[in-house]
C-alpha positions in Angstrom: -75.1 -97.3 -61.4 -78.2 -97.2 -63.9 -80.3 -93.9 -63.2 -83.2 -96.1 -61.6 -81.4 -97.0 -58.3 -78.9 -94.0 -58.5 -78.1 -92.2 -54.8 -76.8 -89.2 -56.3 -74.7 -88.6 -53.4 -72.5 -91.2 -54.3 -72.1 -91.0 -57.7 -69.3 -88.3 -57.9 -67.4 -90.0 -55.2 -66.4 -92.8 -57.6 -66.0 -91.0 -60.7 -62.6 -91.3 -62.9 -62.5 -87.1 -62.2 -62.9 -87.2 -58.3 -60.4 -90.4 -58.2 -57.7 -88.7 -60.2 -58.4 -86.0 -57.8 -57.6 -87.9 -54.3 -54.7 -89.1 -55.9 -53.5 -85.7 -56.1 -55.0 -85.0 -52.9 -52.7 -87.9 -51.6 -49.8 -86.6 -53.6 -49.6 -83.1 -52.5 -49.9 -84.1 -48.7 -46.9 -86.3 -49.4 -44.8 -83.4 -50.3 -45.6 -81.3 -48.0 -44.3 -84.3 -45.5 -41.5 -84.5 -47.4 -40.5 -80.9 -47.4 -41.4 -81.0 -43.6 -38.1 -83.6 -43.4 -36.1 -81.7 -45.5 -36.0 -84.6 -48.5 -36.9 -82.4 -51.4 -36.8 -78.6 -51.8 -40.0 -76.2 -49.8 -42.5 -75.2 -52.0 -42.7 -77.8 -54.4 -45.7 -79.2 -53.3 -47.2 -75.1 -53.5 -46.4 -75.0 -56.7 -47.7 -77.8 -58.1 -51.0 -77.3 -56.3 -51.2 -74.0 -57.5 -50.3 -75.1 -61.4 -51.6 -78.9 -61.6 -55.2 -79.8 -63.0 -56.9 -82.8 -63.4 -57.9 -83.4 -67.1 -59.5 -86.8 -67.9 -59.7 -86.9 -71.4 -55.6 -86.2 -71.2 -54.9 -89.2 -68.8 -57.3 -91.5 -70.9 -55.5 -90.7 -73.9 -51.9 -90.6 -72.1 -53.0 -94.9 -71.1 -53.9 -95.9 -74.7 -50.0 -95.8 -74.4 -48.7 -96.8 -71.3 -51.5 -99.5 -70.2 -51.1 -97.8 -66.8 -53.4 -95.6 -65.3 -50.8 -94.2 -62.4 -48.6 -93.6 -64.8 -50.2 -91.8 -67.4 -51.9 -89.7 -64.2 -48.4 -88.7 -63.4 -47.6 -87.6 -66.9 -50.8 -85.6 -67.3 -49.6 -83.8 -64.2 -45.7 -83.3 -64.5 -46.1 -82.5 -68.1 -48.5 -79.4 -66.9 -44.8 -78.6 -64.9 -41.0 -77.2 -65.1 -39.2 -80.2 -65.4 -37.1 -79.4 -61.8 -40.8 -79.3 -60.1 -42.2 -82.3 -62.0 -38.8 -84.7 -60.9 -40.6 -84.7 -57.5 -43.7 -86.1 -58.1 -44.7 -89.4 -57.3 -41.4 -89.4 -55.0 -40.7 -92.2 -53.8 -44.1 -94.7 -54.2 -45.2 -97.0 -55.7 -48.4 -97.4 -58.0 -50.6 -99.1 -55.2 -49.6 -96.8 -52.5 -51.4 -94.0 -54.1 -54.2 -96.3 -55.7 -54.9 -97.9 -52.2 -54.4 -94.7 -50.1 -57.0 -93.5 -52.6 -59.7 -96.1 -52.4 -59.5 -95.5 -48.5 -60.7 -91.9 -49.1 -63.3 -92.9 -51.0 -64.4 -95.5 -49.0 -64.3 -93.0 -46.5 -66.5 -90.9 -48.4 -68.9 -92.9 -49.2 -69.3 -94.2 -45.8 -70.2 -90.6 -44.6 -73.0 -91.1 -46.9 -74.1 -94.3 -46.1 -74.3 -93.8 -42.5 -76.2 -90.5 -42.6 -79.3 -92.1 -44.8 -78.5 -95.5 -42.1 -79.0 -92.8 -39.0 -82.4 -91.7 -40.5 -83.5 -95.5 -41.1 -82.9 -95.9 -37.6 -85.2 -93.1 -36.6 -87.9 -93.6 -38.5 -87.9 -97.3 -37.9 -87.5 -96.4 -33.6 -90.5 -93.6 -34.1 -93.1 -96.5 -35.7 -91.6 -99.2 -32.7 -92.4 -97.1 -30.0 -95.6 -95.3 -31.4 -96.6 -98.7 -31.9 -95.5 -100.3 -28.3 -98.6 -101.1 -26.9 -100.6 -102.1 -29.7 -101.6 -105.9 -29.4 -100.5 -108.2 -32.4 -100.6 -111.5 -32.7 -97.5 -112.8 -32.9 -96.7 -115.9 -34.9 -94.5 -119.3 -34.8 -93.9 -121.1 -38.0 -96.0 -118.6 -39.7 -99.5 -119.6 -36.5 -100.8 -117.7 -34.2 -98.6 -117.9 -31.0 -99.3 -115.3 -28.5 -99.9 -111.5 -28.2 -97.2 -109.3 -28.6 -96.1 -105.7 -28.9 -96.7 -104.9 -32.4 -94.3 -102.0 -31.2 -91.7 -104.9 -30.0 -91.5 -106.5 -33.2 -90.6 -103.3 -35.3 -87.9 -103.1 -32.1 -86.5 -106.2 -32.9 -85.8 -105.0 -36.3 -84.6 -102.0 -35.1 -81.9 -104.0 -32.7 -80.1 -105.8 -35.0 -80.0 -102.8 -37.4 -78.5 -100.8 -34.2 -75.9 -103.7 -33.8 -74.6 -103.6 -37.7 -74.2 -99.6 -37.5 -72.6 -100.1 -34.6 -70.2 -102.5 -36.3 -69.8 -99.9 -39.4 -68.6 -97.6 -36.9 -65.8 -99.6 -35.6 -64.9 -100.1 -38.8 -64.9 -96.3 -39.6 -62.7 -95.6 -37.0 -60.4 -98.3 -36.9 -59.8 -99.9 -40.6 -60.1 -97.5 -42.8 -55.6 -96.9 -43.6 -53.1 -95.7 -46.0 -50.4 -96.9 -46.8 -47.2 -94.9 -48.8 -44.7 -98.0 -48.0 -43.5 -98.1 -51.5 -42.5 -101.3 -53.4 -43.1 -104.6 -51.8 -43.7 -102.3 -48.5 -40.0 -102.1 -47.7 -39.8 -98.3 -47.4 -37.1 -97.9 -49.8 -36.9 -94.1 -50.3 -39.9 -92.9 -47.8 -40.1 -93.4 -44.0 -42.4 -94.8 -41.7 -42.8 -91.3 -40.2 -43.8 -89.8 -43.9 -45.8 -92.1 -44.0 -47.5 -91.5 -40.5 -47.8 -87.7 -41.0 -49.8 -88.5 -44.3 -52.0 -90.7 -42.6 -52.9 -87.8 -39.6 -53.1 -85.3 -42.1 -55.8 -87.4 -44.3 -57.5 -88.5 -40.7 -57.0 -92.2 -41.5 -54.7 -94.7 -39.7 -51.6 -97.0 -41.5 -52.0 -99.5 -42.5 -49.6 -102.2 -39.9 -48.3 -104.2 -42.8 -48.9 -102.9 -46.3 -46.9 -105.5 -48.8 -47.4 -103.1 -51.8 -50.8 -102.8 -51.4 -53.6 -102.6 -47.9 -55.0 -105.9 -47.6 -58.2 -107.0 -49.1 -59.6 -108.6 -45.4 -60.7 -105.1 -44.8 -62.7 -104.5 -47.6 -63.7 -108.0 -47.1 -65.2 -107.3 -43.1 -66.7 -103.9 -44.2 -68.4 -105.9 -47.3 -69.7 -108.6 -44.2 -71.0 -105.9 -42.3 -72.7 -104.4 -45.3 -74.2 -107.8 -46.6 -76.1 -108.2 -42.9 -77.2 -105.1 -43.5 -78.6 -105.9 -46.2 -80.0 -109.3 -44.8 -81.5 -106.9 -41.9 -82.7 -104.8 -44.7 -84.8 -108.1 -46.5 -85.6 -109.8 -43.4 -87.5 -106.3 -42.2 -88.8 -106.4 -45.7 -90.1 -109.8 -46.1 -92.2 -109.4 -42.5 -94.0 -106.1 -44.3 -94.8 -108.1 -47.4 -96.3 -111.0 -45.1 -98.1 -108.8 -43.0 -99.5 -106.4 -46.3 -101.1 -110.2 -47.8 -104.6 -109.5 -48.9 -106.1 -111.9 -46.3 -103.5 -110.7 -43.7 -104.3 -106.5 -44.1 -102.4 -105.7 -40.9 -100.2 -103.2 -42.9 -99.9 -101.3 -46.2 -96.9 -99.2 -47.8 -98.2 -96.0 -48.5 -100.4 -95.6 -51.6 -99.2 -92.1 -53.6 -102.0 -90.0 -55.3 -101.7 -91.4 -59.5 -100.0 -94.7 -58.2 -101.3 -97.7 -60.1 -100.6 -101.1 -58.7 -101.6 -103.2 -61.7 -101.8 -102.7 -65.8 -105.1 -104.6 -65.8 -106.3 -104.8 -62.1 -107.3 -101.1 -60.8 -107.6 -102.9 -57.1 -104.2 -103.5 -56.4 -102.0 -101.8 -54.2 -99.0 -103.7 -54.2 -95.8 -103.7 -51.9 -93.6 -103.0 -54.3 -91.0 -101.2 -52.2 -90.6 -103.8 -49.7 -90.5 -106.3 -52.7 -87.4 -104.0 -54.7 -85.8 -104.1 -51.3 -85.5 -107.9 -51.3 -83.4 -108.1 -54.9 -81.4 -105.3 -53.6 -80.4 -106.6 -50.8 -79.3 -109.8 -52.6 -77.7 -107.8 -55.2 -75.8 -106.2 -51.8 -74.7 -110.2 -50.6 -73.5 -110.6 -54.0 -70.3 -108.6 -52.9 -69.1 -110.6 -50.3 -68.0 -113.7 -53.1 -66.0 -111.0 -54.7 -64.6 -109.9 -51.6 -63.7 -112.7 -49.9 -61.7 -113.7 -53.3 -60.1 -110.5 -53.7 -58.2 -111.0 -50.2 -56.3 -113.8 -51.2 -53.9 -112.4 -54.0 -50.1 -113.9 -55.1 -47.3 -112.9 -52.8 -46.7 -109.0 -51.8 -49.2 -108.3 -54.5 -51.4 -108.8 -57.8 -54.1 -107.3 -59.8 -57.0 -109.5 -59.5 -59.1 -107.7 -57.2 -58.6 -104.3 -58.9 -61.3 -104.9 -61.6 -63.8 -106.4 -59.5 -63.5 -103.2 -57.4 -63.9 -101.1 -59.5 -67.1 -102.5 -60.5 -69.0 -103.4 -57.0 -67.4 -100.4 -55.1 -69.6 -97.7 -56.3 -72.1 -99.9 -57.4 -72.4 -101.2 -53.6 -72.5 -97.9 -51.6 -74.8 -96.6 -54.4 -77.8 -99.3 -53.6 -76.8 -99.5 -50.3 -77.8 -95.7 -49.9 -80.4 -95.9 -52.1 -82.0 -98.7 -50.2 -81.5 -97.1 -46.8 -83.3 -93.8 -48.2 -86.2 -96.1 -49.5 -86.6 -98.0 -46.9 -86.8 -95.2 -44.7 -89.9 -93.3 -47.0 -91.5 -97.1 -46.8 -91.4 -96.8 -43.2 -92.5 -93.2 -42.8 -95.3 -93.8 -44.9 -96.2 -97.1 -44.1 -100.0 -97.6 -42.7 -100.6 -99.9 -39.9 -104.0 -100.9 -39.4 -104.4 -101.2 -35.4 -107.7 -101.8 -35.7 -107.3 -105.4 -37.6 -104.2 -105.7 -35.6 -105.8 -105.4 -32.2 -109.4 -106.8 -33.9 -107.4 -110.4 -34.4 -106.7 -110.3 -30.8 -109.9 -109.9 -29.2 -111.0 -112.2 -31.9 -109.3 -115.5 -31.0 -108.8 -117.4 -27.9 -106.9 -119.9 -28.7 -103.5 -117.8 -28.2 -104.7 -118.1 -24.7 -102.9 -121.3 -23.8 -99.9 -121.2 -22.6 -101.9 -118.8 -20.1 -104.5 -120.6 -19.1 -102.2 -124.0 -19.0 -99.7 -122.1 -16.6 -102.8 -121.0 -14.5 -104.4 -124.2 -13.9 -100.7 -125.8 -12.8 -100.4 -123.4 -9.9 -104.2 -124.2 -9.2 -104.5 -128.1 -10.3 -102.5 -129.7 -7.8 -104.3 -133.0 -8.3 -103.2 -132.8 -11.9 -100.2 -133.8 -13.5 -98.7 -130.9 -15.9 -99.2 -133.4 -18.8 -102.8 -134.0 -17.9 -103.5 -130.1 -17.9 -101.6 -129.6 -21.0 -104.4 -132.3 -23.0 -107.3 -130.4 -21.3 -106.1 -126.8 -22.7 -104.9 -128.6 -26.2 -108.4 -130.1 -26.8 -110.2 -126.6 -25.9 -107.8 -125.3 -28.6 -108.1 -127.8 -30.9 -112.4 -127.4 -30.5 -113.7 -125.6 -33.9 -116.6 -124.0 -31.4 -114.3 -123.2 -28.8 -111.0 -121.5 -30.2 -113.6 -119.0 -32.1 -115.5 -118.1 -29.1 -113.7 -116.4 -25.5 -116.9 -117.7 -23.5 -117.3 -121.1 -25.2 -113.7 -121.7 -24.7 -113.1 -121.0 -20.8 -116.4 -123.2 -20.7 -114.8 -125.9 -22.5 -111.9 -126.2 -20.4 -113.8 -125.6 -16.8 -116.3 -128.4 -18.2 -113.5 -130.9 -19.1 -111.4 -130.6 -15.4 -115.4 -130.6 -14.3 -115.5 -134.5 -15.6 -112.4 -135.0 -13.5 -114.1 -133.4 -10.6 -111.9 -130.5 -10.2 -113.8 -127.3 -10.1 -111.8 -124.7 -11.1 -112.9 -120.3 -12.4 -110.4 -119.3 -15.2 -110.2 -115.5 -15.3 -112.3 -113.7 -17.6 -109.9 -111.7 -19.7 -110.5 -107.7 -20.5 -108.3 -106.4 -23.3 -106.6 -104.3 -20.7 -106.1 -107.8 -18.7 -104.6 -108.6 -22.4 -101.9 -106.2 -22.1 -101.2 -106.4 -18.4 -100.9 -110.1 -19.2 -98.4 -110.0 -22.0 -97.2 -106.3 -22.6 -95.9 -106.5 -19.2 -92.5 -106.5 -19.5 -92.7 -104.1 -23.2 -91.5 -101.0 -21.2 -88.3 -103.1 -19.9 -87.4 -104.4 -23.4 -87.7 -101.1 -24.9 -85.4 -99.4 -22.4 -82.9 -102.1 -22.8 -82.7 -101.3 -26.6 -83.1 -97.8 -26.8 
């Protein structure tokens, strides 16, 4: 991962030294298993623990040779023993067992990250929804003024589908995440299936059902699915703060940082960049789910196809997905929200006024088909003078069912009739969610 976008946090879980690491790890808790059924001799696993270390440089050096990277881990460690310890290791497994088993724990590990930054996205984004619920907003169809709405109920909306993919990350978490220590072709030649399960408790991860030399790739492949909404959750929050930050919008702003500049030549700008680096992160994020979709179908028991485009978007996925999460959650923390041109647009048009007044004059218009009404509200709406003006507007409309000889009083409405009008039901959606 280039410095810029780095989430330090996950850095060292994918580095060569922490990977030749878990496969140690992974190692070690197999012989202890396998002292536990009395297959090899007690206190190998001890002593190698106590003698090994990991030394990078030696491995890299060791595969110039070998073209293996297992193998020439192996060597750097049983050459560091006596040669009746060192006959031991690696007993009974196969390359992928340890490679696989290892990705797990890193996956694992990264996902510890991810969803601590994703629990403090979700907080900040709830705190804004609900200090926000009964603010007025105008909400908007095809991009128009609709109706008034919770300003608080749209950050909520956000904040649902967000709740529904950590939700899903979750299940993942603590369902798919396996080992597997099957050994060639997954036959269990030399180990046992109960080896293999004692591993898997020890290391807090499942087995994998059917491992055919290596996990399959349809996990990574949901987990990379569930990521990728994520990140569409992630632009699609985004996008709505870049419409709503437009110049002749000026509903919200991301925060503005004491020496920030917006623009090389224009000292006015204040930009939303955050919100805009979030968008072509989170497609960088959807980018992953080609490569793993493809990586799940490999020849037979097992290839090598999806082992270098792993080791490419693996790190470099969790890393931006942290790092997005983290910014994300400063945008939203810092993020000022105007109520005042918010709730000003509001009070300002009538227009959005409508489907209210149209459902109004049904229950009162009896003599009136719901057709007939519908043309009487529309041409109010349409009226340059009337949709600007609350007064002009009612008048427009009383005056038009007038000519049909139908005398009807539209409520005037307050801004507190506003909210009692369509804020009504606010406290019931929010309870639902949260």
């Amino acid at each position: 991962m280039i410095p810029r976008y780095e989430a330090k946090a996950i850095t060292p879980i994918w580095s060569d030294e922490n990977k030749f690491k878990t496969f140690l790890r992974i190692e070690l808790e197999l012989l202890r298993a396998l002292e536990e059924k009395k297959m090899i001799p007690s206190g190998i696993a001890e002593t190698i623990q106590n003698t090994a270390k990991i030394h990078t440089d030696r491995i890299d050096e060791i595969e110039l040779t070998t073209r293996h990277d297992v193998i020439a881990f192996c060597t750097s460690i049983t050459e560091q023993l006596p040669a009746d310890i060192g006959k031991y290791f690696h007993y009974g497994v196969t390359s992928s067992d340890v490679i696989d088993s290892a990705l797990t724990l890193q996956i694992k590990s990264s996902l510890d990250v991810v969803m601590k930054s994703y629990d403090a996205f979700l907080e900040a984004l709830k705190a804004r929804a609900i200090e926000t619920k009964m603010l007025m907003t105008l909400g908007r169809s095809h991009g128009m003024y609709a109706e008034p709405m919770s300003f608080g109920q749209k950050l909520l909306g956000h904040y649902a589908e967000f709740k529904r993919r950590r939700s899903e990350l979750q299940e993942f978490y603590d369902n798919e995440l396996t080992i597997q220590l099957s050994g060639a072709v997954g036959n269990y030649t030399i180990l046992t299936p109960d080896i293999e399960e004692s591993v898997a408790k020890k290391l807090g991860v499942k087995v994998e059902d059917v491992s055919t030399q290596i996990i399959p790739r349809d996990r990574i492949a949901k987990m990379i699915s569930i990521t990728s909404l994520v990140a569409n959750a992630i632009e699609r929050l985004a996008v709505e703060i870049r419409h709503l930050h437009h110049s002749d919008v000026r509903e919200v702003a991301e925060g503005f940082r004491a020496g920030q500049k917006g623009s090389s030549t224009m000292p006015h700008k204040k930009n939303p960049i955050a919100s805009e680096n979030l968008t072509g992160l989170s497609r960088f994020l959807r980018s992953h789910l080609t490569m793993a979709l493809e990586n799940a179908i490999l020849w037979h028991e097992r290839d090598i196809s999806h082992s270098s485009a792993e080791r490419l978007y693996l790190p470099d996925h969790f890393g931006i997905l942290t790092y997005a999460l983290d910014r994300f959650t400063t945008t939203l923390n810092l993020l000022d929200i105007d109520e005042k041109v918010i709730e000003g647009k509001v009070l300002a048009h009538t227009h959005y006024l409508s489907s209210f007044y149209l459902h109004f004059l049904i229950k009162n218009c009896e003599s009136l088909t719901r057709e007939d009404l519908y043309t009487v509200v529309q041409a109010a709406s349409f009226d340059v003078e009337a949709k600007s003006n609350p007064l002009k507007y009612r008048e427009f409309i009383q005056n038009e069912l007038k000519s049909r000889k139908i005398d009807v009083k539209l409520p005037e409405v307050t801004p507190e009739g506003l909210r009692n009008i369509y804020l009504k039901s606010v406290d019931h959606v929010f309870n639902r969610v949260l």
